[in-house]
Biopython code that builds the backbone (N, CA, C, O; Angstrom):
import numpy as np
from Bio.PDB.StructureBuilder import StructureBuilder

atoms = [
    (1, "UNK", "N", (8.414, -14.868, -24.220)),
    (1, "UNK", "CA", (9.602, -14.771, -23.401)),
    (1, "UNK", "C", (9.654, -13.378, -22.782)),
    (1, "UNK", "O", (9.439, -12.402, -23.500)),
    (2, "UNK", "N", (9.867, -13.269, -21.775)),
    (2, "UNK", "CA", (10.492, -12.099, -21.038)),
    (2, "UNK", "C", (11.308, -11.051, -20.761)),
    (2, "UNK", "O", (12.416, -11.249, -20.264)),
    (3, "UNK", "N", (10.897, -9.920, -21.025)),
    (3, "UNK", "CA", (12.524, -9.476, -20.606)),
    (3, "UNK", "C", (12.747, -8.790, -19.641)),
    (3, "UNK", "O", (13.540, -7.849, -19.668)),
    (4, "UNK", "N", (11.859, -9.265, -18.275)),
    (4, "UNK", "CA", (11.908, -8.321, -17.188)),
    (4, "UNK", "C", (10.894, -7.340, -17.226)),
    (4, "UNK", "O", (9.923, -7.259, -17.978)),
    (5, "UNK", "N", (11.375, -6.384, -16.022)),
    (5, "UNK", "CA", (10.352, -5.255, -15.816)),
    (5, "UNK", "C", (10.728, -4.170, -17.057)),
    (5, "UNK", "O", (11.768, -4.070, -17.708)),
    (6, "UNK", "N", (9.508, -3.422, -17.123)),
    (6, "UNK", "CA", (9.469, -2.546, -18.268)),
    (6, "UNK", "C", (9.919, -1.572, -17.699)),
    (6, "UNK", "O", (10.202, -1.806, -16.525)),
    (7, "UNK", "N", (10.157, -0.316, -18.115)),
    (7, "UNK", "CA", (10.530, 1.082, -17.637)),
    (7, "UNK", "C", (9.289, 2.087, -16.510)),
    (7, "UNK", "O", (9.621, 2.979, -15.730)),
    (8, "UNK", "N", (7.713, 1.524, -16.792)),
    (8, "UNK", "CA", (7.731, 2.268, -15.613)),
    (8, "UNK", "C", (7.474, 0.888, -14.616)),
    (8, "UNK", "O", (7.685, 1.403, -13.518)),
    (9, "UNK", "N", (7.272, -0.001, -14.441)),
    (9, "UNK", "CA", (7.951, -1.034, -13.509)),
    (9, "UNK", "C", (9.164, -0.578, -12.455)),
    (9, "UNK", "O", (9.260, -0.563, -11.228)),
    (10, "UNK", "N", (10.107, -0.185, -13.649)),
    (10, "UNK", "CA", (11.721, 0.162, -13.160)),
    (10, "UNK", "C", (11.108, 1.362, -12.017)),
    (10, "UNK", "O", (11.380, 1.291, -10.819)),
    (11, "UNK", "N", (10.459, 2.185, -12.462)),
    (11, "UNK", "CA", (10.423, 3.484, -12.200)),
    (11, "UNK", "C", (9.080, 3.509, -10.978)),
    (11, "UNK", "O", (8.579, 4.566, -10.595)),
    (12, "UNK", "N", (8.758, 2.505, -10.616)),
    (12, "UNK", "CA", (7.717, 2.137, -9.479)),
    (12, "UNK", "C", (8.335, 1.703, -8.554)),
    (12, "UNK", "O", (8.050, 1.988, -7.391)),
    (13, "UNK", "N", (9.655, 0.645, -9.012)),
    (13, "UNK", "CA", (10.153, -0.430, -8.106)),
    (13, "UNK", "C", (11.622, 0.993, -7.166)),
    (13, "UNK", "O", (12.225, 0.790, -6.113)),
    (14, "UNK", "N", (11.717, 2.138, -7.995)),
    (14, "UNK", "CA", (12.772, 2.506, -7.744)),
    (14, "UNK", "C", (11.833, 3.593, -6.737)),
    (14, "UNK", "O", (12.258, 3.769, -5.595)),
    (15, "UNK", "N", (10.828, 4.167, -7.074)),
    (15, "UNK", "CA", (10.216, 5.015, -6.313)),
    (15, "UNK", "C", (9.635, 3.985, -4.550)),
    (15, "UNK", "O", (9.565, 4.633, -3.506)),
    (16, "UNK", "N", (9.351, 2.673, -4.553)),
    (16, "UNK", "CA", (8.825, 2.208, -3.742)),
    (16, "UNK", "C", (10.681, 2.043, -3.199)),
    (16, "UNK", "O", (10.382, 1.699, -2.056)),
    (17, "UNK", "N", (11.132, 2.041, -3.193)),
    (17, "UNK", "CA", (12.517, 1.872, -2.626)),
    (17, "UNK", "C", (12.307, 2.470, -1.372)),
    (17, "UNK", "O", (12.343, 2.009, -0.231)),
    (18, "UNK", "N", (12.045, 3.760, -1.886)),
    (18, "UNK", "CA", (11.713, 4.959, -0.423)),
    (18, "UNK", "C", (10.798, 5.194, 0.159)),
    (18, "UNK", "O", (10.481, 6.348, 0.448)),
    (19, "UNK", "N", (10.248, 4.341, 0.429)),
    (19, "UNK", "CA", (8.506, 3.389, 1.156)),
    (19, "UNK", "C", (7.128, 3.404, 0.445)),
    (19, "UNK", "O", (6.753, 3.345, -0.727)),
    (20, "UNK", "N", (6.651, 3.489, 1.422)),
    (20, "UNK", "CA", (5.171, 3.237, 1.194)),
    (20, "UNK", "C", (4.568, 4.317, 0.342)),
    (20, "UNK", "O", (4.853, 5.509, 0.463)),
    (21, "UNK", "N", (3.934, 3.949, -0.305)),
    (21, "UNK", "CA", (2.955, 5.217, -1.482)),
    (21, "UNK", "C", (1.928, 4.551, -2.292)),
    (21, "UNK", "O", (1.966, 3.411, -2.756)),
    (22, "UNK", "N", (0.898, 5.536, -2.403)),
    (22, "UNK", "CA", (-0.110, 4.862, -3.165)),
    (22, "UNK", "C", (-0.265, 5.255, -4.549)),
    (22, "UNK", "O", (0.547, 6.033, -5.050)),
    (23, "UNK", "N", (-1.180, 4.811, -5.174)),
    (23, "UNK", "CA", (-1.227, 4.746, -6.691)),
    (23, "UNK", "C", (-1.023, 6.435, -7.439)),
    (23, "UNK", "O", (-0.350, 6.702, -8.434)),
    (24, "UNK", "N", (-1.591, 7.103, -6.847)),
    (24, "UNK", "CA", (-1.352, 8.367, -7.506)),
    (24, "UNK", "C", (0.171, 8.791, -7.023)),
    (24, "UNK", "O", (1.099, 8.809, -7.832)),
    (25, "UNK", "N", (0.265, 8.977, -6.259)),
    (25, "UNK", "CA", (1.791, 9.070, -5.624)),
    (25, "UNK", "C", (3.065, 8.301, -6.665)),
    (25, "UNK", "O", (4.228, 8.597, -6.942)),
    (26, "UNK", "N", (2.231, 7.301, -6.999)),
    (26, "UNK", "CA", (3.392, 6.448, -7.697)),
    (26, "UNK", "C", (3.229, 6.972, -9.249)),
    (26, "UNK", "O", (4.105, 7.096, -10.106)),
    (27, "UNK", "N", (1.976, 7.210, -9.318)),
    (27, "UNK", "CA", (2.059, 7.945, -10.897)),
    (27, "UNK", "C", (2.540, 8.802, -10.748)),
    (27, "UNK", "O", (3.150, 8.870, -11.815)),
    (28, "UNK", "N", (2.885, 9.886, -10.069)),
    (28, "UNK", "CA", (3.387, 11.397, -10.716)),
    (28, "UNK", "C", (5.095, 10.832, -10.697)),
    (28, "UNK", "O", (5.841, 11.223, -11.594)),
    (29, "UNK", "N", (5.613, 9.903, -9.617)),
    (29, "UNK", "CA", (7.009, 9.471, -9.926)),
    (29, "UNK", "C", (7.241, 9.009, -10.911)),
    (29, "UNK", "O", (8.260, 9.422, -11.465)),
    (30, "UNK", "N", (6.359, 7.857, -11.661)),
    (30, "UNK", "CA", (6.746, 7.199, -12.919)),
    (30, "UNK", "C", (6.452, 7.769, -13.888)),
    (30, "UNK", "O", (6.819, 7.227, -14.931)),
    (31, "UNK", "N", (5.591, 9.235, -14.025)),
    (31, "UNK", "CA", (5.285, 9.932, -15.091)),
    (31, "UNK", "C", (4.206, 9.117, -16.165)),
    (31, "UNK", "O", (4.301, 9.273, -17.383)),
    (32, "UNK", "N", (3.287, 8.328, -15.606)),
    (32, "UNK", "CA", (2.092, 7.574, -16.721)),
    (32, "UNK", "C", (0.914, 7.885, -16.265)),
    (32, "UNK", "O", (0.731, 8.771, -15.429)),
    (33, "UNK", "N", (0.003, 7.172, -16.784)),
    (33, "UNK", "CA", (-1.480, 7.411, -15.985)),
    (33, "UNK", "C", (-1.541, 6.567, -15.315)),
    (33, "UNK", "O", (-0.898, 5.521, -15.400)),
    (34, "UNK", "N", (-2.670, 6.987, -14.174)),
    (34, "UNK", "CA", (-3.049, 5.791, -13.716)),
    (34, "UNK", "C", (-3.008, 5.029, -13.356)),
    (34, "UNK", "O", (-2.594, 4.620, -12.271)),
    (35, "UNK", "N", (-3.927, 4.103, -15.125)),
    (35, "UNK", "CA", (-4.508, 2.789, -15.294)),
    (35, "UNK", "C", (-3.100, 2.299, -15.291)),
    (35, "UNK", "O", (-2.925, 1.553, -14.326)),
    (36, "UNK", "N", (-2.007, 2.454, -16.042)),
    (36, "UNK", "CA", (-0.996, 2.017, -16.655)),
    (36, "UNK", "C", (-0.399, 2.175, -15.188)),
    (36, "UNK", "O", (-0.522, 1.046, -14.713)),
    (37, "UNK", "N", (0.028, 2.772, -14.484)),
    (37, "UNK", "CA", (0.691, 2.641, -13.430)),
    (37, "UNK", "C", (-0.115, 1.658, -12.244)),
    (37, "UNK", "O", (0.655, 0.970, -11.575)),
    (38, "UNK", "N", (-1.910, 1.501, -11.854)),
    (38, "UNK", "CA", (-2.013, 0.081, -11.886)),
    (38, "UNK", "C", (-1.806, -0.745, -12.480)),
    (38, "UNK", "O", (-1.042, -1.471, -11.844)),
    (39, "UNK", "N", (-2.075, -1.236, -13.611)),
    (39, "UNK", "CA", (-1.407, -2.363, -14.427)),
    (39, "UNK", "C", (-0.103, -2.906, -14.193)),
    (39, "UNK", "O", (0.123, -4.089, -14.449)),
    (40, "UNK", "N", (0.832, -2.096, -13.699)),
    (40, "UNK", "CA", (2.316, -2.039, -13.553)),
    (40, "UNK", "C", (2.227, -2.875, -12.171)),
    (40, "UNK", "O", (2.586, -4.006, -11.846)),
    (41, "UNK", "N", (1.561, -1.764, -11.479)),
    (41, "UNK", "CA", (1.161, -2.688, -10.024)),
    (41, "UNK", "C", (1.080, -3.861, -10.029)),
    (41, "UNK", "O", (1.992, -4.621, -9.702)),
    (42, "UNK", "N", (-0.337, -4.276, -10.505)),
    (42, "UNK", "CA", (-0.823, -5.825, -9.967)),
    (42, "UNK", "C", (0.218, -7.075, -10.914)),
    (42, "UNK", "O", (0.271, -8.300, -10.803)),
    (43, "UNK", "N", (0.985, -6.075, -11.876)),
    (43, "UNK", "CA", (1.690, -7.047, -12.322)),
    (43, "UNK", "C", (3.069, -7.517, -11.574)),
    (43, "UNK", "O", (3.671, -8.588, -11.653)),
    (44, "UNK", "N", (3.336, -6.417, -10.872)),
    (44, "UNK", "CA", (4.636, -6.509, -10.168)),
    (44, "UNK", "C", (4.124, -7.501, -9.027)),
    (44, "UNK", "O", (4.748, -8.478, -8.614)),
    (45, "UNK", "N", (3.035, -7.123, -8.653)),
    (45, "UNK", "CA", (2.229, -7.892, -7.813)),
    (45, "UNK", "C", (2.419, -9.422, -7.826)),
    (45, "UNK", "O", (2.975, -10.076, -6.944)),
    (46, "UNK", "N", (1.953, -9.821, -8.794)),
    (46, "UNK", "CA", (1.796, -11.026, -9.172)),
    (46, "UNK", "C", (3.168, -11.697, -9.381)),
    (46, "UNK", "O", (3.383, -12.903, -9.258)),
    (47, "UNK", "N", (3.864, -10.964, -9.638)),
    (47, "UNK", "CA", (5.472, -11.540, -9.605)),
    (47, "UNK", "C", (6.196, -11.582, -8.338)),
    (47, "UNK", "O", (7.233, -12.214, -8.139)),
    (48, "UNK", "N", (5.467, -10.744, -7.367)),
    (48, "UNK", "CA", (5.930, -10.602, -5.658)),
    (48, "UNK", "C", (7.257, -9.504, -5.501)),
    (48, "UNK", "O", (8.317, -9.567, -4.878)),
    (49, "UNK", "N", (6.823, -8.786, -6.123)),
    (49, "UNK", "CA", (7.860, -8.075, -6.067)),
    (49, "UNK", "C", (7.350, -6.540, -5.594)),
    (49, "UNK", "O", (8.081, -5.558, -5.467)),
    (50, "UNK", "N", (5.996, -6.597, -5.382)),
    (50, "UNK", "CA", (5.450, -5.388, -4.417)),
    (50, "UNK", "C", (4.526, -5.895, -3.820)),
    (50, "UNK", "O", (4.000, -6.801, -4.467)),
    (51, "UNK", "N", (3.830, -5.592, -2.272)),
    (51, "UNK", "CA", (2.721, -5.858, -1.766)),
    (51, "UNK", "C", (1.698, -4.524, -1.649)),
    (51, "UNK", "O", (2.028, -3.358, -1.862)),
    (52, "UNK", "N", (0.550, -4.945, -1.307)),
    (52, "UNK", "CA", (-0.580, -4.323, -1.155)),
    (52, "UNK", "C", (-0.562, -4.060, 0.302)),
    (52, "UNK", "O", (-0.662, -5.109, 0.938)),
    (53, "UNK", "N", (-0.439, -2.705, 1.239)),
    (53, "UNK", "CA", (-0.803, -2.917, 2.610)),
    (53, "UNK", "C", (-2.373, -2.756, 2.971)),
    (53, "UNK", "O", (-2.835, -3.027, 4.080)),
    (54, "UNK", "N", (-2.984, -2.365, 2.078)),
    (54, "UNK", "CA", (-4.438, -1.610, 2.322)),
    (54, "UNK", "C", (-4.946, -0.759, 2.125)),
    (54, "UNK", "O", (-4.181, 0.123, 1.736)),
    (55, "UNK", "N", (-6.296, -0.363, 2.194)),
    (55, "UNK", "CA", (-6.191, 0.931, 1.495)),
    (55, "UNK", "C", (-6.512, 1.847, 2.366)),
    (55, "UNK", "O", (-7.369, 1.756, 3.246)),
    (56, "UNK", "N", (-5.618, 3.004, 2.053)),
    (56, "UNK", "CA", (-5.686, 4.495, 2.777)),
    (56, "UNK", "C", (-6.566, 5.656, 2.436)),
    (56, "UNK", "O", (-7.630, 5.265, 1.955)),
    (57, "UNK", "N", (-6.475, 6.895, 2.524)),
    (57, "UNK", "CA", (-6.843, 8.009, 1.802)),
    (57, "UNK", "C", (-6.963, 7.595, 0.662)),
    (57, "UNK", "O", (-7.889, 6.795, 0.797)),
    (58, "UNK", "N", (-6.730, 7.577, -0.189)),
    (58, "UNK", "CA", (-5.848, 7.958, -1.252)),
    (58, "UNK", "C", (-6.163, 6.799, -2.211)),
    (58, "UNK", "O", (-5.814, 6.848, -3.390)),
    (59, "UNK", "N", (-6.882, 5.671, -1.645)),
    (59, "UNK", "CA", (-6.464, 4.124, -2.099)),
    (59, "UNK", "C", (-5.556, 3.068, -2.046)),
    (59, "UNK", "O", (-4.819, 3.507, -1.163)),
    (60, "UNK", "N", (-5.256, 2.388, -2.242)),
    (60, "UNK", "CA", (-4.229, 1.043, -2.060)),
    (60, "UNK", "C", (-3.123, 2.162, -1.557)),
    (60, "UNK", "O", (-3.146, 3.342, -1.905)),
    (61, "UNK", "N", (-2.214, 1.604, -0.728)),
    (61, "UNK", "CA", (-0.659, 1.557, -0.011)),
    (61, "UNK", "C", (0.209, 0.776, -0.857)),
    (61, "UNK", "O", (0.040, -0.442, -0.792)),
    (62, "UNK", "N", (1.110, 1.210, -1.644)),
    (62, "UNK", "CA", (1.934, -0.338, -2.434)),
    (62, "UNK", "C", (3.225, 0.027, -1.525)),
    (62, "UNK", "O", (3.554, 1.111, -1.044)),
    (63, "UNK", "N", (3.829, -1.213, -1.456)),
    (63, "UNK", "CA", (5.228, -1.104, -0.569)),
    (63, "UNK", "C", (6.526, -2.280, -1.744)),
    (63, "UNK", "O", (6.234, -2.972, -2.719)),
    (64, "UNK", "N", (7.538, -2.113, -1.255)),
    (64, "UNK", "CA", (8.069, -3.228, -1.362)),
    (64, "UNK", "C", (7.904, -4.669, -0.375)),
    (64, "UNK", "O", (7.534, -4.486, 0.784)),
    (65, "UNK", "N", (8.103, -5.703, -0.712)),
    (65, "UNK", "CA", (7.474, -6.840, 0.266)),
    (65, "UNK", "C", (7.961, -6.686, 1.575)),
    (65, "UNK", "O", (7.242, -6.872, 2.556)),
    (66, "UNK", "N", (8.976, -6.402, 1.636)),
    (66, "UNK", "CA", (9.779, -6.092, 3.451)),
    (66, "UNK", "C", (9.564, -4.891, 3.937)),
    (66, "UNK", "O", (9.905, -4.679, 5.100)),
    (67, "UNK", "N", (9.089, -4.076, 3.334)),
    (67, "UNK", "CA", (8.361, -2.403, 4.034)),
    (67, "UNK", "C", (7.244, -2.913, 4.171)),
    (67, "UNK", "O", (7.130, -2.861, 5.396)),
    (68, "UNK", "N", (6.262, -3.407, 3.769)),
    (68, "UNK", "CA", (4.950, -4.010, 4.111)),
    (68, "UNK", "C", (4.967, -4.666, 5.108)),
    (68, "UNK", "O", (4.132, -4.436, 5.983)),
    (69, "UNK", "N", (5.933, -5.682, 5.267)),
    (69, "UNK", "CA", (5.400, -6.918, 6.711)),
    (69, "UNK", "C", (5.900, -5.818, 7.747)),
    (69, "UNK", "O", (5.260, -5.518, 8.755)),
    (70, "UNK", "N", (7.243, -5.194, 7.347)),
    (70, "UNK", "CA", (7.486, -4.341, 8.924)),
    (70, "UNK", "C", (6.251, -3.004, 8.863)),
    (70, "UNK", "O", (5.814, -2.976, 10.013)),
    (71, "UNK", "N", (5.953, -2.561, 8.529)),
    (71, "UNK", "CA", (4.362, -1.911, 8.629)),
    (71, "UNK", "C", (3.450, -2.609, 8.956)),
    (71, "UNK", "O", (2.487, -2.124, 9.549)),
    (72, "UNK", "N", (3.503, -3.541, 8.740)),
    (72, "UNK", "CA", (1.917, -4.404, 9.688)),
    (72, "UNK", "C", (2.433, -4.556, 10.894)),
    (72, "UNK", "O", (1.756, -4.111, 11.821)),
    (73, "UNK", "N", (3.854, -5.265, 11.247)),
    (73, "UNK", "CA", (4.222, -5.828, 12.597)),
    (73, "UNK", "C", (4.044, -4.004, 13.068)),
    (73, "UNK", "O", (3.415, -4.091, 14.123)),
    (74, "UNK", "N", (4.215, -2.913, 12.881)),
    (74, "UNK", "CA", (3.855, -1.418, 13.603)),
    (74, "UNK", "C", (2.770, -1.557, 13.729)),
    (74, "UNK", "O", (2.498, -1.530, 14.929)),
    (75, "UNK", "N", (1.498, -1.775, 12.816)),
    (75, "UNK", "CA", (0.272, -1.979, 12.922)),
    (75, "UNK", "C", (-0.172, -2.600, 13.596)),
    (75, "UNK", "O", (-1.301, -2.272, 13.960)),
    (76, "UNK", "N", (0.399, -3.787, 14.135)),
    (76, "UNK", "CA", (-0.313, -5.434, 14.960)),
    (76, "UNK", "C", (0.151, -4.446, 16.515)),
    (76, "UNK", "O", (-0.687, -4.276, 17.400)),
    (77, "UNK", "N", (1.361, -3.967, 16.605)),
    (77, "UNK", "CA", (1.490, -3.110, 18.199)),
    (77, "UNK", "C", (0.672, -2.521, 18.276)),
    (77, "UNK", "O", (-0.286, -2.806, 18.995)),
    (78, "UNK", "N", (0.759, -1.414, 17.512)),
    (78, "UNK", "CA", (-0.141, 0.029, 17.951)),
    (78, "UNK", "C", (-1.029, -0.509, 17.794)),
    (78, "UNK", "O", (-1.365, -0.819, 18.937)),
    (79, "UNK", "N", (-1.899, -0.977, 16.988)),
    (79, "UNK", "CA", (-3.870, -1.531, 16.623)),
    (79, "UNK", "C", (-3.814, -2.949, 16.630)),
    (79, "UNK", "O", (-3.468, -3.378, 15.529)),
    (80, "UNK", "N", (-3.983, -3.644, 17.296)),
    (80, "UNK", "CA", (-4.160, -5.396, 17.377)),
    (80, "UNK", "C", (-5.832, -5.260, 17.288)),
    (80, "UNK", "O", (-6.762, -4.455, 17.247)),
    (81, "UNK", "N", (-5.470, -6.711, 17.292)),
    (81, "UNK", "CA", (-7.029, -7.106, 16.966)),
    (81, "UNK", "C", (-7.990, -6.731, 18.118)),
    (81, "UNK", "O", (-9.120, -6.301, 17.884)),
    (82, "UNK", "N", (-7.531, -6.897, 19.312)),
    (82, "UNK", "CA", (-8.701, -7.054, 20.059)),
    (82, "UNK", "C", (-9.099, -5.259, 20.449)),
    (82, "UNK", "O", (-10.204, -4.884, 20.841)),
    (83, "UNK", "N", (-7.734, -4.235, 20.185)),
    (83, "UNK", "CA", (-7.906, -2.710, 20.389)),
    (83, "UNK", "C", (-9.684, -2.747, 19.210)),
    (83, "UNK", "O", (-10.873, -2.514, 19.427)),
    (84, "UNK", "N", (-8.645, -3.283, 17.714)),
    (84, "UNK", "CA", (-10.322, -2.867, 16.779)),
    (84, "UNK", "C", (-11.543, -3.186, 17.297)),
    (84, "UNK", "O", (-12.440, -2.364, 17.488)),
    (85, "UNK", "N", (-11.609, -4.424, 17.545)),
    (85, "UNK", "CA", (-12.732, -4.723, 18.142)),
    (85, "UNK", "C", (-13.331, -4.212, 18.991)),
    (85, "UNK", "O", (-14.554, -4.352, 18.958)),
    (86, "UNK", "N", (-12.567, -3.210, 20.373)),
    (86, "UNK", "CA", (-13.363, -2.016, 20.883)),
    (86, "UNK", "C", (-13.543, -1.156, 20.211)),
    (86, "UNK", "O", (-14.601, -0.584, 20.474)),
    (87, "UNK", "N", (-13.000, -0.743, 19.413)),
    (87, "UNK", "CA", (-13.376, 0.846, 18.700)),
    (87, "UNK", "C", (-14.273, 0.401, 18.225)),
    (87, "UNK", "O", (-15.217, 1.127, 18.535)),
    (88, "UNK", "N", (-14.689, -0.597, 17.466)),
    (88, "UNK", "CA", (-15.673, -0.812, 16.333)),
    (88, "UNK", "C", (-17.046, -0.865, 17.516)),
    (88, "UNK", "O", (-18.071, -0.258, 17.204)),
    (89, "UNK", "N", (-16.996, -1.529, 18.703)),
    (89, "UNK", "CA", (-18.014, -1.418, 19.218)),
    (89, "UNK", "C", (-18.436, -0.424, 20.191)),
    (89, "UNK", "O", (-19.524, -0.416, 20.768)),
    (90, "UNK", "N", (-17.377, 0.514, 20.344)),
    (90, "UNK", "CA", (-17.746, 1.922, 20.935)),
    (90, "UNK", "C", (-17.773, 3.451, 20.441)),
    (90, "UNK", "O", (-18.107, 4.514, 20.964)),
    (91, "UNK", "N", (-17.203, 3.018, 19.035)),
    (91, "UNK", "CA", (-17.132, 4.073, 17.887)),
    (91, "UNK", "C", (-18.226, 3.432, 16.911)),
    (91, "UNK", "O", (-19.180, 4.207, 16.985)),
    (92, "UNK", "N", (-18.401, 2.877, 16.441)),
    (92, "UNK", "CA", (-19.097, 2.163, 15.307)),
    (92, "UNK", "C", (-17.965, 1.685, 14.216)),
    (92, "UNK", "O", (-16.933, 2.212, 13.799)),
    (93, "UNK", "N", (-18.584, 0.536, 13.967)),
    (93, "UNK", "CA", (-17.411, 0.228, 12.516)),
    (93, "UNK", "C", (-17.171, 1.155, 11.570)),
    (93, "UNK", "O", (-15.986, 1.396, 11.338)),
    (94, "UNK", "N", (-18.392, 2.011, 10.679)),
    (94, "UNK", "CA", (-17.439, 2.994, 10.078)),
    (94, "UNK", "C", (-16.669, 3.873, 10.537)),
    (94, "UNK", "O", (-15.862, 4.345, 9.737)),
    (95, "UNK", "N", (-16.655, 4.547, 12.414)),
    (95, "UNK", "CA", (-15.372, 4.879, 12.513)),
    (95, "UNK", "C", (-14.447, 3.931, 11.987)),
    (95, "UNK", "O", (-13.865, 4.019, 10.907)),
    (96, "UNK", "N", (-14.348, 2.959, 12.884)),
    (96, "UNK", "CA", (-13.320, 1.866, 13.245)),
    (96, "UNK", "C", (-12.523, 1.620, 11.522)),
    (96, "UNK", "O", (-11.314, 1.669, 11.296)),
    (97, "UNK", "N", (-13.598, 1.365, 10.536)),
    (97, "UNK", "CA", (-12.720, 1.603, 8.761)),
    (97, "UNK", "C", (-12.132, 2.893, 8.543)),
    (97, "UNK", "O", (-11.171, 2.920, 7.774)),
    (98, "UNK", "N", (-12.722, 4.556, 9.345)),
    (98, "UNK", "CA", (-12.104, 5.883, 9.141)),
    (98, "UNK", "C", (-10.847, 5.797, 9.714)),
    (98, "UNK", "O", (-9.960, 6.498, 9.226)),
    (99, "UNK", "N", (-10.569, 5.009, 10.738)),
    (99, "UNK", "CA", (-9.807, 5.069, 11.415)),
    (99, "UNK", "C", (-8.460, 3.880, 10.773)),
    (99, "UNK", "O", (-7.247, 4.060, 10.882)),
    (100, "UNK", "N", (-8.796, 3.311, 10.457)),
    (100, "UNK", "CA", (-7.660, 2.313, 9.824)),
    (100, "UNK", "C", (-7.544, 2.652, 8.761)),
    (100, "UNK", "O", (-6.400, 2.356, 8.415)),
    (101, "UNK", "N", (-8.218, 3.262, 7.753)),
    (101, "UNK", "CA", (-7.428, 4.176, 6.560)),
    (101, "UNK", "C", (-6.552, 5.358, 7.063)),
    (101, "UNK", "O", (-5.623, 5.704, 6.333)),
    (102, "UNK", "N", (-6.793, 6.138, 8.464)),
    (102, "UNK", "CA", (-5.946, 6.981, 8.931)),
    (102, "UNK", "C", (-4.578, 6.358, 9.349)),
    (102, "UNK", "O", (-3.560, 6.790, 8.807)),
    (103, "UNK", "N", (-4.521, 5.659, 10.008)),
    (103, "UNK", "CA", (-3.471, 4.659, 10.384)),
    (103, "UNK", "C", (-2.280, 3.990, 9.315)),
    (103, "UNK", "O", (-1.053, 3.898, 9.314)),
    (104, "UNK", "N", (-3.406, 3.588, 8.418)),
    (104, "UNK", "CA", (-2.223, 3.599, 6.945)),
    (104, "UNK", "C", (-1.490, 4.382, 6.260)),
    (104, "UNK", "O", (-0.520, 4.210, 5.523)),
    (105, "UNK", "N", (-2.159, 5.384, 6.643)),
    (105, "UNK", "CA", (-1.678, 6.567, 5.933)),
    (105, "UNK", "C", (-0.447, 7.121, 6.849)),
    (105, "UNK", "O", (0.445, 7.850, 6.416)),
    (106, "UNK", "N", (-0.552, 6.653, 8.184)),
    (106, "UNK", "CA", (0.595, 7.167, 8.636)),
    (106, "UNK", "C", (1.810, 6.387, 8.974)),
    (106, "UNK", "O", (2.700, 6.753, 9.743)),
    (107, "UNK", "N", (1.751, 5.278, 8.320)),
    (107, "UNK", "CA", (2.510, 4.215, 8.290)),
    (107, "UNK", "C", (3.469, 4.475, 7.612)),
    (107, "UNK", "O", (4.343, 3.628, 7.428)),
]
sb = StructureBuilder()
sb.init_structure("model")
sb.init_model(0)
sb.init_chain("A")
sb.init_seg("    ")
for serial, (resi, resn, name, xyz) in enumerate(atoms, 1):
    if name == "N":
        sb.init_residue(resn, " ", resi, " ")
    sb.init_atom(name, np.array(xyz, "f"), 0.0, 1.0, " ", f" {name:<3s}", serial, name[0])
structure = sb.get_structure()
């Protein structure tokens, strides 16, 4: 049986309140390591109660589920599909991946 989110859960869900941040970011707020502050993740995850936007600098982006879709709909304006598809073929694709981890990051 259940009893809800645990304390650093609480303390992920309260830090993602105030947007987007990635895994280390979210550890020094919840005060754990890490592993334990992924774990927290993919579990909140799995309950839908945080999304994944991608990964940045830094690694994964975690958001709450409605800071995520409105960060992609910014993402789908500014970078649509068919913009990547030139960069990738006039930059090369590993720009075109340098460049969309930059983009997340400024999301």
């Amino acid at each position: 049986m259940s009893r809800g989110p645990g304390r650093l859960q609480r303390r992920i869900l309260a830090a993602l309140a105030g947007g987007l941040l990635d895994a280390p970011t979210l550890t020094l707020h919840a005060g754990a390591s890490v592993g334990s502050t992924r774990r927290a993740l993919r579990s909140l995850q799995a309950h839908g109660q945080v999304a994944c936007l991608g990964y940045g600098a830094r690694g994964k982006r975690w958001g709450l589920p409605e800071d995520v879709a409105a960060a992609r709909q910014t993402w789908a304006q500014v970078w649509n599909e068919d913009r990547q598809g030139v960069t990738a073929q006039v930059m090369g694709r590993r720009f075109a991946s340098s460049f969309r981890r930059l983009l997340l990051e400024a999301l």
